[in-house]
mmCIF file of the N, C-alpha and C atoms, coordinates in Angstrom:
data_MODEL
# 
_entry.id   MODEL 
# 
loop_
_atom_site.group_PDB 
_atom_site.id 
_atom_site.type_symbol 
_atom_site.label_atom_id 
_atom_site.label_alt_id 
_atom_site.label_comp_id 
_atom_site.label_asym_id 
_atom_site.label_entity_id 
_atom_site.label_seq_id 
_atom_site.pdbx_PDB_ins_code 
_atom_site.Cartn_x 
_atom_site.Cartn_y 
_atom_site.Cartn_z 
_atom_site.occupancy 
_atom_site.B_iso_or_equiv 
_atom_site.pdbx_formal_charge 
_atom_site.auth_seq_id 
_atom_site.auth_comp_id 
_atom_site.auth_asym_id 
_atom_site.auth_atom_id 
_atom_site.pdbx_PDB_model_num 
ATOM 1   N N  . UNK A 1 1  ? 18.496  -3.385  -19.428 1.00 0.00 ? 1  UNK A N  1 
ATOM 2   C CA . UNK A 1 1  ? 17.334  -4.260  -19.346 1.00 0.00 ? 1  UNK A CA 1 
ATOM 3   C C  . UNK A 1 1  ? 17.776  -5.717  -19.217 1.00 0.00 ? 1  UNK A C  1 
ATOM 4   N N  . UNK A 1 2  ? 18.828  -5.974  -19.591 1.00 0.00 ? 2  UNK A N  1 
ATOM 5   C CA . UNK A 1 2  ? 19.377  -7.364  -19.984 1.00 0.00 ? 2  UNK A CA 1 
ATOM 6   C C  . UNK A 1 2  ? 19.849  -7.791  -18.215 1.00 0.00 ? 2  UNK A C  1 
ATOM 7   N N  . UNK A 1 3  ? 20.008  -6.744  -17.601 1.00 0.00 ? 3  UNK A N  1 
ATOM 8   C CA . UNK A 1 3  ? 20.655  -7.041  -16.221 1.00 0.00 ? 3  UNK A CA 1 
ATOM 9   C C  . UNK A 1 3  ? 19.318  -7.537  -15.238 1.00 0.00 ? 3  UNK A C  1 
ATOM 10  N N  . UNK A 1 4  ? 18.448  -6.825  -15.379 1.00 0.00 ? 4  UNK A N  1 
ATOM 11  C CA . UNK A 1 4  ? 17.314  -6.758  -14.995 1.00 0.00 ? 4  UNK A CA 1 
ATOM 12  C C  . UNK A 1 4  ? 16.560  -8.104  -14.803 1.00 0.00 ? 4  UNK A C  1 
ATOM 13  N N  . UNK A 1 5  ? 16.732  -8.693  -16.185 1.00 0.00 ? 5  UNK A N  1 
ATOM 14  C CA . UNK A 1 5  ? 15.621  -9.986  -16.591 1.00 0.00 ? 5  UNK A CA 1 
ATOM 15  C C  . UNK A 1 5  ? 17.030  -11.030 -16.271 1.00 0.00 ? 5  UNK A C  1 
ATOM 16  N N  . UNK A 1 6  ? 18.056  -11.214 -15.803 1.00 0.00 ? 6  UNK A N  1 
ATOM 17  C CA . UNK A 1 6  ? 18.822  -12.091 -15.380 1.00 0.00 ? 6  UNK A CA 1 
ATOM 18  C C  . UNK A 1 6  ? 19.357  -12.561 -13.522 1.00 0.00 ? 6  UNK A C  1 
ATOM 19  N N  . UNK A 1 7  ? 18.791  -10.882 -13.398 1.00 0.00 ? 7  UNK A N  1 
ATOM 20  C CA . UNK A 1 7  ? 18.798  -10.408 -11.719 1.00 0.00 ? 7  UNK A CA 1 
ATOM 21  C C  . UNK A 1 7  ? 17.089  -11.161 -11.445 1.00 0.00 ? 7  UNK A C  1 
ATOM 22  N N  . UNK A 1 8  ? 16.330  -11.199 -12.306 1.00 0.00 ? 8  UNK A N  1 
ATOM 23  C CA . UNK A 1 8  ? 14.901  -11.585 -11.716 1.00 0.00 ? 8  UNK A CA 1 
ATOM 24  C C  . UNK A 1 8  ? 14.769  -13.158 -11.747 1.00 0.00 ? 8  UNK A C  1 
ATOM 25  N N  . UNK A 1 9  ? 15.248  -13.367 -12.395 1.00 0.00 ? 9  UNK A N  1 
ATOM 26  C CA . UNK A 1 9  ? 16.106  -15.192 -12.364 1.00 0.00 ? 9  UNK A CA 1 
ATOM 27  C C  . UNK A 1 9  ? 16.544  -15.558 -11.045 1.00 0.00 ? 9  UNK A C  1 
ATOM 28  N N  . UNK A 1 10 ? 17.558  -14.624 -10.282 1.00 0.00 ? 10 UNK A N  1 
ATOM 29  C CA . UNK A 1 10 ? 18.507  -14.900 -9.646  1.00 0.00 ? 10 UNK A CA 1 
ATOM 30  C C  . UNK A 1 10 ? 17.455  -15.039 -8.066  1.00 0.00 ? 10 UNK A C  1 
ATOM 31  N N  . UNK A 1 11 ? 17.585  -16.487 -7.384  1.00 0.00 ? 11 UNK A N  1 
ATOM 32  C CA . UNK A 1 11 ? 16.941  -16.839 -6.232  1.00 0.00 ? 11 UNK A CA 1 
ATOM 33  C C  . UNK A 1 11 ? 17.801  -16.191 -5.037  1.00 0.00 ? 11 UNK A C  1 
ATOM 34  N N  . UNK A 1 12 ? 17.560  -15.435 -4.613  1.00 0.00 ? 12 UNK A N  1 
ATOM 35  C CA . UNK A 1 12 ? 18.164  -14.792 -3.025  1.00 0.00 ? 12 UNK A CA 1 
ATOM 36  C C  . UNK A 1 12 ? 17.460  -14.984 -1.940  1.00 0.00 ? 12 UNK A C  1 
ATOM 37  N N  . UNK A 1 13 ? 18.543  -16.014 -1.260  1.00 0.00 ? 13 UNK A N  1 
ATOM 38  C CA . UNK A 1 13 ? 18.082  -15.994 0.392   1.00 0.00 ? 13 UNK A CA 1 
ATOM 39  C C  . UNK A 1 13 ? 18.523  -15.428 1.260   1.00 0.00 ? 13 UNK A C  1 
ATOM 40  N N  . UNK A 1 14 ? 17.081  -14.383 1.824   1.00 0.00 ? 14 UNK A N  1 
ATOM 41  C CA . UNK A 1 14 ? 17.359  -13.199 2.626   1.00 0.00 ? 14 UNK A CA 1 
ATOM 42  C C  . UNK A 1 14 ? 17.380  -13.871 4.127   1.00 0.00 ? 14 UNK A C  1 
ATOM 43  N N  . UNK A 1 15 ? 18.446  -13.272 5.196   1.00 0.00 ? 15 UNK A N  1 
ATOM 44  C CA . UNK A 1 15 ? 17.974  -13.841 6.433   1.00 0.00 ? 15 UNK A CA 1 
ATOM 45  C C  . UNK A 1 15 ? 16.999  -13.099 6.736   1.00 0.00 ? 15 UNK A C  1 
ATOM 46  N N  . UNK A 1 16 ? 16.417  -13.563 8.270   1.00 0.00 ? 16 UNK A N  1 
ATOM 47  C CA . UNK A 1 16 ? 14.957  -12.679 9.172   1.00 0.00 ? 16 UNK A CA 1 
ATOM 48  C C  . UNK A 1 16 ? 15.571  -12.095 10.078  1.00 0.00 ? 16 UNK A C  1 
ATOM 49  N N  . UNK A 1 17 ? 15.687  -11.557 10.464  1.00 0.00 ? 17 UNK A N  1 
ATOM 50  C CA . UNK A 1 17 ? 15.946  -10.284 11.765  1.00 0.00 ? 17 UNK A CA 1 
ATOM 51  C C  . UNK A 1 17 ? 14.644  -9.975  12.311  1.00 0.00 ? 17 UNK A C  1 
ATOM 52  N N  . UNK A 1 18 ? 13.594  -9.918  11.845  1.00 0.00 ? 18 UNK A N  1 
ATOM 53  C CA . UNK A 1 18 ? 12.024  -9.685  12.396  1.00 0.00 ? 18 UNK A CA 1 
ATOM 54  C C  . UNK A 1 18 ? 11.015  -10.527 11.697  1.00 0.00 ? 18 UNK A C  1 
ATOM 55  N N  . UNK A 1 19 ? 9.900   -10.529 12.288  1.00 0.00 ? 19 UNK A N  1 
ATOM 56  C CA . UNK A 1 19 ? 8.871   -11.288 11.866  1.00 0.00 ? 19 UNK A CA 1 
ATOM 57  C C  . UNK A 1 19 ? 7.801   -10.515 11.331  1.00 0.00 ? 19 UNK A C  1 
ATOM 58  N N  . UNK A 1 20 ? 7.882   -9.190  11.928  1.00 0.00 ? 20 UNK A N  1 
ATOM 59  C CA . UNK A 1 20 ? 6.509   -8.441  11.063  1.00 0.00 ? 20 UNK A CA 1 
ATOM 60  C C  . UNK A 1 20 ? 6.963   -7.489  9.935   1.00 0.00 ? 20 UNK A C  1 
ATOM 61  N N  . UNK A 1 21 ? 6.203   -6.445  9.746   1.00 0.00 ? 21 UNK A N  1 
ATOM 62  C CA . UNK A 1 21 ? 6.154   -5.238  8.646   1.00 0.00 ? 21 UNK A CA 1 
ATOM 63  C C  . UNK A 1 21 ? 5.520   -4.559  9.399   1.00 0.00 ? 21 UNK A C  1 
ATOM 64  N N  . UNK A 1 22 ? 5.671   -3.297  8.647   1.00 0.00 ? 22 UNK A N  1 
ATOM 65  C CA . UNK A 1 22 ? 4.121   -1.875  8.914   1.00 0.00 ? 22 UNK A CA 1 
ATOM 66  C C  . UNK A 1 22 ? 4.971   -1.502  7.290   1.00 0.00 ? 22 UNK A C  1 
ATOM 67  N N  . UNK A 1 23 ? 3.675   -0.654  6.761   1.00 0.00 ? 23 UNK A N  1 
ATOM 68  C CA . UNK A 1 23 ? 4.155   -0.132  5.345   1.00 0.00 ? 23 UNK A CA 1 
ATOM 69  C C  . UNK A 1 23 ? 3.161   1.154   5.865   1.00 0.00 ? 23 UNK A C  1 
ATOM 70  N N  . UNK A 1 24 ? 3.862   2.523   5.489   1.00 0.00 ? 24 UNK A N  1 
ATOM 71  C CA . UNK A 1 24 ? 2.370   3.576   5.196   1.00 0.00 ? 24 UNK A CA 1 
ATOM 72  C C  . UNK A 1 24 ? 2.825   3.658   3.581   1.00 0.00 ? 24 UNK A C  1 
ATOM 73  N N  . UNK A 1 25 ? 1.426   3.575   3.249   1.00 0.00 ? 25 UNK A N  1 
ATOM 74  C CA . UNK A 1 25 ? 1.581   4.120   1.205   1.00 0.00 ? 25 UNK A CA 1 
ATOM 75  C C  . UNK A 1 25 ? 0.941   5.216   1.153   1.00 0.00 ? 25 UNK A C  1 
ATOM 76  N N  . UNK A 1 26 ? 1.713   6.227   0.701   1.00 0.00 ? 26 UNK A N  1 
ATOM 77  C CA . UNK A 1 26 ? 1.155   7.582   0.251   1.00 0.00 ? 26 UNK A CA 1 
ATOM 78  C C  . UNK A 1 26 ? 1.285   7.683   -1.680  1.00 0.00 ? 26 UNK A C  1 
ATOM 79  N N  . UNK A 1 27 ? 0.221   8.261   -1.599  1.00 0.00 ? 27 UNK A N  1 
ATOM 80  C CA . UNK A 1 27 ? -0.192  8.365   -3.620  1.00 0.00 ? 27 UNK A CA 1 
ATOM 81  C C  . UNK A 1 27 ? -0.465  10.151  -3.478  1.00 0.00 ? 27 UNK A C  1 
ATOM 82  N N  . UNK A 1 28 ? 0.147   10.594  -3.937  1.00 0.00 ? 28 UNK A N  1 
ATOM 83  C CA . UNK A 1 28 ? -0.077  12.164  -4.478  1.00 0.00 ? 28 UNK A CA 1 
ATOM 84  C C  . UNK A 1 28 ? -0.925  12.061  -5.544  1.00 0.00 ? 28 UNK A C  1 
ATOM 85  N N  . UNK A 1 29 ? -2.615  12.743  -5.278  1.00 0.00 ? 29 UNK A N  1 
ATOM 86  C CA . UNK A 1 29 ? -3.074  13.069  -5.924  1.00 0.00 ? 29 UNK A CA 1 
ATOM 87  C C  . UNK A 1 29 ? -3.298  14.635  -6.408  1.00 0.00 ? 29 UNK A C  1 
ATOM 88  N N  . UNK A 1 30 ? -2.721  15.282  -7.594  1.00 0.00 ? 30 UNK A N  1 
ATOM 89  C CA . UNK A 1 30 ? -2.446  16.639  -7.909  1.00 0.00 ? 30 UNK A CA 1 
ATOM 90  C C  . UNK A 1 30 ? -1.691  17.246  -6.868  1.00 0.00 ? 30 UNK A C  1 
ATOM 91  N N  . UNK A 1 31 ? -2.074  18.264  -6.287  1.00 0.00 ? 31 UNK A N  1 
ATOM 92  C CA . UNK A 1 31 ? -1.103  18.159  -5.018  1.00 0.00 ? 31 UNK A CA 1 
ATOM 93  C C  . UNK A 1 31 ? -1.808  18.151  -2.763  1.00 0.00 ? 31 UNK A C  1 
ATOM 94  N N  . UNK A 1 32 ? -2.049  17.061  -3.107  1.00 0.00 ? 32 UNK A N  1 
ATOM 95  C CA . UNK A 1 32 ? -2.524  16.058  -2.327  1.00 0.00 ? 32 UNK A CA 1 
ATOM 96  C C  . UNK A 1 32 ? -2.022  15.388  -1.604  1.00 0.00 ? 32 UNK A C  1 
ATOM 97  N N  . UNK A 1 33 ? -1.321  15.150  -1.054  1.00 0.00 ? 33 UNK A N  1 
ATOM 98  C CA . UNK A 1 33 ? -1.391  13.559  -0.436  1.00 0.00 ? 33 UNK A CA 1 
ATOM 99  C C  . UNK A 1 33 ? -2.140  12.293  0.434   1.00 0.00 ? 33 UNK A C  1 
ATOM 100 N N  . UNK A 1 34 ? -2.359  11.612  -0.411  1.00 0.00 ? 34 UNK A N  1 
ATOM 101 C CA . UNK A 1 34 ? -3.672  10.979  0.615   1.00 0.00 ? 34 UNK A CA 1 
ATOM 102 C C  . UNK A 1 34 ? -3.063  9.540   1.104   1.00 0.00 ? 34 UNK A C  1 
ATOM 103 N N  . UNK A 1 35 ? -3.158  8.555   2.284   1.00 0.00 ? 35 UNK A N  1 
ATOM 104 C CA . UNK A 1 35 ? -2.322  7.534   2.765   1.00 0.00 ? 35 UNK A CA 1 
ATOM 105 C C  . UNK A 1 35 ? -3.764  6.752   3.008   1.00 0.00 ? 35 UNK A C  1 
ATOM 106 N N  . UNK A 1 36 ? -2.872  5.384   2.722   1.00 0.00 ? 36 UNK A N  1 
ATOM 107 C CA . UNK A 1 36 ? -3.966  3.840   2.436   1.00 0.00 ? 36 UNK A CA 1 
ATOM 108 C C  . UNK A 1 36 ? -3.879  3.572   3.936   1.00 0.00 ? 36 UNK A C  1 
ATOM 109 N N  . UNK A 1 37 ? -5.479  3.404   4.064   1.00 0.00 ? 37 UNK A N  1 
ATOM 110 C CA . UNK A 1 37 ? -5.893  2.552   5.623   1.00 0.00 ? 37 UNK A CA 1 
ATOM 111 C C  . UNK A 1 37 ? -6.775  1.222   5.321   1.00 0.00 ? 37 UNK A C  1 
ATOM 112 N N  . UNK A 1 38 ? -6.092  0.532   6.157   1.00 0.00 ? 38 UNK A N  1 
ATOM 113 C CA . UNK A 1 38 ? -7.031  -0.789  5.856   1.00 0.00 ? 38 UNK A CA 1 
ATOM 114 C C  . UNK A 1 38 ? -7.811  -0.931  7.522   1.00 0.00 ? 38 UNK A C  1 
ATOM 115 N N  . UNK A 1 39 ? -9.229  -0.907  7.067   1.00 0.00 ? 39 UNK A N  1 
ATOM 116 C CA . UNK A 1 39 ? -10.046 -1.783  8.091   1.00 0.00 ? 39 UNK A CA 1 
ATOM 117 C C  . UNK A 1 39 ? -9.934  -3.273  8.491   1.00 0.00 ? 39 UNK A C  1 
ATOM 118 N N  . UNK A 1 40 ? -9.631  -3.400  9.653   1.00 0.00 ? 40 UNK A N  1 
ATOM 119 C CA . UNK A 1 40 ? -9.001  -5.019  10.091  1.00 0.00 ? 40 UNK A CA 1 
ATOM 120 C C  . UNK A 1 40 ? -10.230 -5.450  10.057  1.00 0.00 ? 40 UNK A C  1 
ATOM 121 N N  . UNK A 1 41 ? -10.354 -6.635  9.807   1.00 0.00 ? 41 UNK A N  1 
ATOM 122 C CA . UNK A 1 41 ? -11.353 -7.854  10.043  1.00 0.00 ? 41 UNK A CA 1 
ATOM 123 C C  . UNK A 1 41 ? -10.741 -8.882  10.867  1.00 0.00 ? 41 UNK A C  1 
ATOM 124 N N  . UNK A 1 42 ? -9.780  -8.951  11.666  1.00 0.00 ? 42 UNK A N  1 
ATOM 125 C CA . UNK A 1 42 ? -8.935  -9.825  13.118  1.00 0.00 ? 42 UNK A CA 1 
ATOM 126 C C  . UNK A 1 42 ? -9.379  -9.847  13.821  1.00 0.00 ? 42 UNK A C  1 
ATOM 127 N N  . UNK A 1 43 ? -9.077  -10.817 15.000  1.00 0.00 ? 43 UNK A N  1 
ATOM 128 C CA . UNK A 1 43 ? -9.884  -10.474 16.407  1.00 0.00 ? 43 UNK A CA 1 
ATOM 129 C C  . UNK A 1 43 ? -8.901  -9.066  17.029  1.00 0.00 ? 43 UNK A C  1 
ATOM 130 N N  . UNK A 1 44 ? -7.458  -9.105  16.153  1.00 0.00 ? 44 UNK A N  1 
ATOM 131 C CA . UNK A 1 44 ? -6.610  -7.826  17.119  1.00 0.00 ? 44 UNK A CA 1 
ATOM 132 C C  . UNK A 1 44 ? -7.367  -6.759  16.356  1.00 0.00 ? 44 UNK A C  1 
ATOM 133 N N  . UNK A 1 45 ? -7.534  -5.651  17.483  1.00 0.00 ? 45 UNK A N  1 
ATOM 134 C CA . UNK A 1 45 ? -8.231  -4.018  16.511  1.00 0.00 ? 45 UNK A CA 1 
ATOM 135 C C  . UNK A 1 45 ? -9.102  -4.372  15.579  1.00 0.00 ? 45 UNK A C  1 
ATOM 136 N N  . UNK A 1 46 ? -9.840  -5.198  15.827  1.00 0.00 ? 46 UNK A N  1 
ATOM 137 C CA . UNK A 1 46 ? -11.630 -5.400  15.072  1.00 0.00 ? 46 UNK A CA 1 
ATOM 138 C C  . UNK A 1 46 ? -11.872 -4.029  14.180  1.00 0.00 ? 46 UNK A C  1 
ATOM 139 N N  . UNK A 1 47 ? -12.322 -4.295  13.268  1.00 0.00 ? 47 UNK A N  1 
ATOM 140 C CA . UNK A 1 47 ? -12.722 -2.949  12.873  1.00 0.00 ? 47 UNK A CA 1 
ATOM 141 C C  . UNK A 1 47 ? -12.138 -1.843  12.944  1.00 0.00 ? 47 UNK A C  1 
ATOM 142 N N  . UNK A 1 48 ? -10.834 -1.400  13.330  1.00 0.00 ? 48 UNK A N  1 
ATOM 143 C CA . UNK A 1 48 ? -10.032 -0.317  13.255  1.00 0.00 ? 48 UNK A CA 1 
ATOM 144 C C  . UNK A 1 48 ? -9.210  -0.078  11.673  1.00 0.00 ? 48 UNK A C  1 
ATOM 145 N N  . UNK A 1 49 ? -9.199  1.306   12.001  1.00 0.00 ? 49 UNK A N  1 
ATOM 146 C CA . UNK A 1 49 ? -8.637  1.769   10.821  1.00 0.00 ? 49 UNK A CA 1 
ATOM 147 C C  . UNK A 1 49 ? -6.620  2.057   10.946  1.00 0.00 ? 49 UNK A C  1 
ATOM 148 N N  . UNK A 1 50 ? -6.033  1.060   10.138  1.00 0.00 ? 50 UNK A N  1 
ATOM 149 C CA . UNK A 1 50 ? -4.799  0.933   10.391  1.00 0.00 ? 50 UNK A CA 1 
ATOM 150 C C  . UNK A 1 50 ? -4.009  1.309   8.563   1.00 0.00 ? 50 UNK A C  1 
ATOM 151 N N  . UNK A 1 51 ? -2.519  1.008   9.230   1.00 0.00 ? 51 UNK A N  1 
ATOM 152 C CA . UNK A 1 51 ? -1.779  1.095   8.308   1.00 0.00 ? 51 UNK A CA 1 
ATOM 153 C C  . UNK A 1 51 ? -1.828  -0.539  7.854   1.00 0.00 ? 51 UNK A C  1 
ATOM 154 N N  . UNK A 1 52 ? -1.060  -0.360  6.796   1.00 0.00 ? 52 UNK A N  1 
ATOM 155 C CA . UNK A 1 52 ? -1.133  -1.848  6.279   1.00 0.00 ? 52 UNK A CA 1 
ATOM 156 C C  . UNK A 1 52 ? -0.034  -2.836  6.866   1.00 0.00 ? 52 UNK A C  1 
ATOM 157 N N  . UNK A 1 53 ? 0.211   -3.848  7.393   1.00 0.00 ? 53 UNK A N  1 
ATOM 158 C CA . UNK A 1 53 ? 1.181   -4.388  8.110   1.00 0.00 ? 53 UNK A CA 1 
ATOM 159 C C  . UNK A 1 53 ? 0.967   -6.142  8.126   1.00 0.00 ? 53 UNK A C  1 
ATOM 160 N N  . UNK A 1 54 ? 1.683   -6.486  8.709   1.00 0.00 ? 54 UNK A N  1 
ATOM 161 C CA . UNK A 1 54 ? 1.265   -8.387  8.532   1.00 0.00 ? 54 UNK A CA 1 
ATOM 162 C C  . UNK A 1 54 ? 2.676   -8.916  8.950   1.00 0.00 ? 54 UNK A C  1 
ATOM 163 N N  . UNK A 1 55 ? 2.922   -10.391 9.175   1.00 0.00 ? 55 UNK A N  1 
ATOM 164 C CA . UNK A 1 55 ? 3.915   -10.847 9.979   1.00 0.00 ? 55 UNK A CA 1 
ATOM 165 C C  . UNK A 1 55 ? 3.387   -12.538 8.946   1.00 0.00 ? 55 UNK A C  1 
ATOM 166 N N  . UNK A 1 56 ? 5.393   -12.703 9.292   1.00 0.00 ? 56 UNK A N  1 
ATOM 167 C CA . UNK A 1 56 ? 5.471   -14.329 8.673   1.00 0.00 ? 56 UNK A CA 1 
ATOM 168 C C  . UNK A 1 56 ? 4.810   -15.454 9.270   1.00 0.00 ? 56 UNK A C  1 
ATOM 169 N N  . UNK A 1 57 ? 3.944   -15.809 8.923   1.00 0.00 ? 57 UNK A N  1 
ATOM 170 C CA . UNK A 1 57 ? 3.584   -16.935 9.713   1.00 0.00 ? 57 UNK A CA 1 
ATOM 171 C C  . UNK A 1 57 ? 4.605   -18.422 9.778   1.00 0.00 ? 57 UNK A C  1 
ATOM 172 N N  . UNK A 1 58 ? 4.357   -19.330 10.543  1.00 0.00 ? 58 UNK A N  1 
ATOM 173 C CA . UNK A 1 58 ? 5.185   -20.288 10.415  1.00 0.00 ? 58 UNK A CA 1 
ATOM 174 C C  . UNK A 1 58 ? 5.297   -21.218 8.754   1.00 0.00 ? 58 UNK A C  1 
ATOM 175 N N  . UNK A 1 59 ? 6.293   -21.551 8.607   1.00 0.00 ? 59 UNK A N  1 
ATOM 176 C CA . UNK A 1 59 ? 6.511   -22.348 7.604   1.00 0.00 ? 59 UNK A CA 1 
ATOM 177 C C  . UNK A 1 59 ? 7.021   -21.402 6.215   1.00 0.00 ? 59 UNK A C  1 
ATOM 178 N N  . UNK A 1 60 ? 6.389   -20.105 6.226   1.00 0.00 ? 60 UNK A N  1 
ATOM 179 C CA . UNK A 1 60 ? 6.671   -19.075 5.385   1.00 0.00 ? 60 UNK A CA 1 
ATOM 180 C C  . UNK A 1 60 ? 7.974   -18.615 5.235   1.00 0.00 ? 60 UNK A C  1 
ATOM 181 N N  . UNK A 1 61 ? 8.123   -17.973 3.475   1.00 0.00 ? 61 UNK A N  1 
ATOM 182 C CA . UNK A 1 61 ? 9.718   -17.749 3.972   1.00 0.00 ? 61 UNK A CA 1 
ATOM 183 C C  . UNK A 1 61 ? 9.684   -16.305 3.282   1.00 0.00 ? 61 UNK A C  1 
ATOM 184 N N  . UNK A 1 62 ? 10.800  -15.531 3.878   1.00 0.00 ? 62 UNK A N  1 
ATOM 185 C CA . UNK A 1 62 ? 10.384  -13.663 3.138   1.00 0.00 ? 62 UNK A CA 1 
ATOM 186 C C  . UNK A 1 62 ? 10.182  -13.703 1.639   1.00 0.00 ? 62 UNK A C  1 
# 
């Protein structure tokens, strides 16, 4: 635990190789699996049902 709370201290600068993400999240319910969709509100894919994803905008850092 002691490594833990000294590693969460510790500031790391990651380089970028890409600018976006995609994540799928799956949650097992009993034996289930069900995966998170998010409805966009963007002008890209209005109203579509997607995975969850997003990109750095300028000035942002990972």
């Amino acid at each position: 635990m002691e490594i833990l709370t000294r590693l969460s201290k510790v500031n790391f600068d990651i380089p970028l190789r890409c600018k976006g993400i995609a994540v799928v999240l799956l949650k097992k319910f009993d034996d289930v699996y069900k995966v998170l969709l998010l409805k966009r509100a963007t002008p890209v894919l209005r109203v579509v049902w997607c995975y969850i994803g997003g990109s750095i905008e300028e000035g942002e850092t990972a």
